[in-house]
N, C-alpha and C positions, 0 to 999 in steps of 0.2 A: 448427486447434489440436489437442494432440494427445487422446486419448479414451481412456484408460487404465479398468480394472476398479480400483472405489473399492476400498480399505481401511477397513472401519468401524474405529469405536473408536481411531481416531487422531489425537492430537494436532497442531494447523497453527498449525505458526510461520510468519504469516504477513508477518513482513517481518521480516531480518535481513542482515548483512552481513558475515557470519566463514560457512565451510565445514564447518556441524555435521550428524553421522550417528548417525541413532537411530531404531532399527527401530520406536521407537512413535511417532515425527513424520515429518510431513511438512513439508519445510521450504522456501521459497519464498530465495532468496539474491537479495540487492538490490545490481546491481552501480552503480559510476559506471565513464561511459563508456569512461576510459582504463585500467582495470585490466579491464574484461572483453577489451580488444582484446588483453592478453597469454595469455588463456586459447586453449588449443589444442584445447578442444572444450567442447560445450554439456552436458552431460552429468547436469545436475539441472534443476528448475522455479528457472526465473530471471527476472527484471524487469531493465532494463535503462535509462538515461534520464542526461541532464546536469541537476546538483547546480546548485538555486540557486546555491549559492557558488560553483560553476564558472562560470557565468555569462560573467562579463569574459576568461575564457581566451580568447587568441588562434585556438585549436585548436575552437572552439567551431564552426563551419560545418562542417568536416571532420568531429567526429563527427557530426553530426546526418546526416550521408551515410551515417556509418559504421551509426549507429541505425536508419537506414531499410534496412538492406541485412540487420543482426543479427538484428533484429525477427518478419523471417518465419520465422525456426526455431521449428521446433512446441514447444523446450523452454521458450525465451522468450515467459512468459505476460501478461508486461504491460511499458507503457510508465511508468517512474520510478526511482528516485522523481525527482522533477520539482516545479516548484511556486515559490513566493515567500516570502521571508522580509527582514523589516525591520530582523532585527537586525543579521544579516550576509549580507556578499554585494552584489552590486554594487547599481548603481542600480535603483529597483525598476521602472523600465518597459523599460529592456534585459530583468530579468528576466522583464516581461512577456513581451514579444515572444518569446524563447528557450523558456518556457513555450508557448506558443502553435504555435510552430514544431513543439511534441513532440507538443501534441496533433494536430496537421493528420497526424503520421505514425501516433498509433494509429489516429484514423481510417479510414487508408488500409488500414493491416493486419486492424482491427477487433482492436482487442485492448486492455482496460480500461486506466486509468489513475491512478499510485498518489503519493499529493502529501505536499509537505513542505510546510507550512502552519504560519510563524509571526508572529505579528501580522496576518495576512494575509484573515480569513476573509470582510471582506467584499469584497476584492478579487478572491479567487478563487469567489465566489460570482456577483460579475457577470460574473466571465469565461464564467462556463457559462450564463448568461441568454444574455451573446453568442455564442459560440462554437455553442451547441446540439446538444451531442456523442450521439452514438448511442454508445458504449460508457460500460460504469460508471466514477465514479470514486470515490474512496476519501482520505480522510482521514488516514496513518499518521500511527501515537502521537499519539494526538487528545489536548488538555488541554486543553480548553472550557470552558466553563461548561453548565447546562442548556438554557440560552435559545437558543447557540451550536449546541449539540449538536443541538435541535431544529429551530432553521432550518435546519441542511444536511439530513437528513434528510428534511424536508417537499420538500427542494430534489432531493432523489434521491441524496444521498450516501451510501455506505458509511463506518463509521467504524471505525477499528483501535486497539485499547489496548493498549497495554505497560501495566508494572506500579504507572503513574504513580495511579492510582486507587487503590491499596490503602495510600497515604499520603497521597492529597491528597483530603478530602471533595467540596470542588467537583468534581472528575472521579469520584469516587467518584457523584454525583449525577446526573450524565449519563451515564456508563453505564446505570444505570440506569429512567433515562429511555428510551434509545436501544430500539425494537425487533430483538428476538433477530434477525430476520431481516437487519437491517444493522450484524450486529455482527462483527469479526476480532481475533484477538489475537495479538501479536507480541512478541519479544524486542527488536527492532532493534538498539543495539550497547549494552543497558546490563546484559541479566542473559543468561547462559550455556541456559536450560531454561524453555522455555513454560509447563511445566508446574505450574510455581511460578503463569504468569500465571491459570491457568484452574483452578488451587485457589483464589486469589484470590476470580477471578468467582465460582465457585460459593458461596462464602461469602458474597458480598452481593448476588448476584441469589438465591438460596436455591433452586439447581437442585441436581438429580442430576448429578456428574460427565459420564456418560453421553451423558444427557439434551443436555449441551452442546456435547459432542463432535459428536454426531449432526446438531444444529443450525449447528455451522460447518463440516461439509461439506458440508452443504445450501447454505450460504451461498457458500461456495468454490466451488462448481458455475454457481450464479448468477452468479456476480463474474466468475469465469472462463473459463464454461464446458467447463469438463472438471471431469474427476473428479480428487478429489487420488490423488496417485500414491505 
């Protein structure tokens, strides 16, 4: 992976999906498979992985070739987003197995893993009793409850918030349950600036701006291992 000299005091959008540059973020770009195979170079911290709702595509073998070949580029830092969802998207034990498939490749590579998780938590919760993965995985735009929030946690989850907690009390509650140390916070495709997320945070965990910054690079280091760049 690659091993860059940290940047304090910088903001980490830690999962998104539009091409944003802002000298005060670090920004992690979450591609699905078939739009990163038209990019002509790796050139930012990128994740990479097939969309539950990609699922049922015909083209689904071929990328999973193509993901295990992407993957070991030092700038692709994790395998997703990835995961199961009930509401949409194919059957949910195809998306098991196609799930399962992506994780046996972070495995290979040793590189974290970043999940799309809707209705799904207690199914992606025995996946990793069974599966027993060595690299972390992560929770993006969590909207749990506190009970939720705490059994993946207890389970070794990371959990990532968008902005869904600063209108919904229930998430509002689990965040704040969650230890600083398994916390990330992300735009992913609903607001333009993290920065909004982590004024947020800081107003109802009742931290220093700073203070949190410092804390989710610490976190980023972990999850990642590398420094954000």
């Amino acid at each position: 992976m690659a091993n860059t000299k940290a940047m304090p005091n910088k903001y980490i959008d830690f999962h998104n999906h539009s091409d944003r540059f802002d000298s005060n973020t670090v920004s992690v770009r979450s591609f699905f498979v078939e739009e990163f195979l038209t990019q002509k170079e790796i050139g930012s911290l990128c994740t990479i992985g097939i969309h539950p709702w990609q699922s049922a595509d015909p083209n689904a073998n071929d990328w999973l070739v193509a993901i295990e070949h992407i993957s070991k580029h030092p700038n692709v830092i994790g395998i997703g987003e990835i995961g199961l969802d009930k509401i949409r998207g194919t059957d949910l034990q195809t998306q098991i197995e196609l799930f399962k498939k992506q994780v046996s490749i972070a495995e290979k590579v040793q590189k974290p893993v970043i999940i799309h998780c809707v209705r799904s938590f207690s199914e992606i919760q025995e996946l990793r009793k069974q599966l027993k993965p060595t690299t972390p995985w992560v929770i993006h735009n969590f909207m749990g409850n506190v009970q939720i929030a705490q059994s993946l946690v207890k389970q070794g989850f990371y959990l990532s918030f968008c902005i869904a907690f600063a209108i919904n009390p229930k998430v509002a509650e689990a965040l704040k349950a969650t230890p600083l140390s398994r916390i990330f916070f992300e735009t992913d495709d609903y607001i333009d600036n993290v920065e909004e997320v982590y004024l947020a945070a800081t107003a109802s965990l009742q931290m220093e701006l700073n203070e949190l910054k410092v804390q989710i690079e610490k976190n980023f280091e972990a999850f990642f291992g590398t420094t954000p760049q």
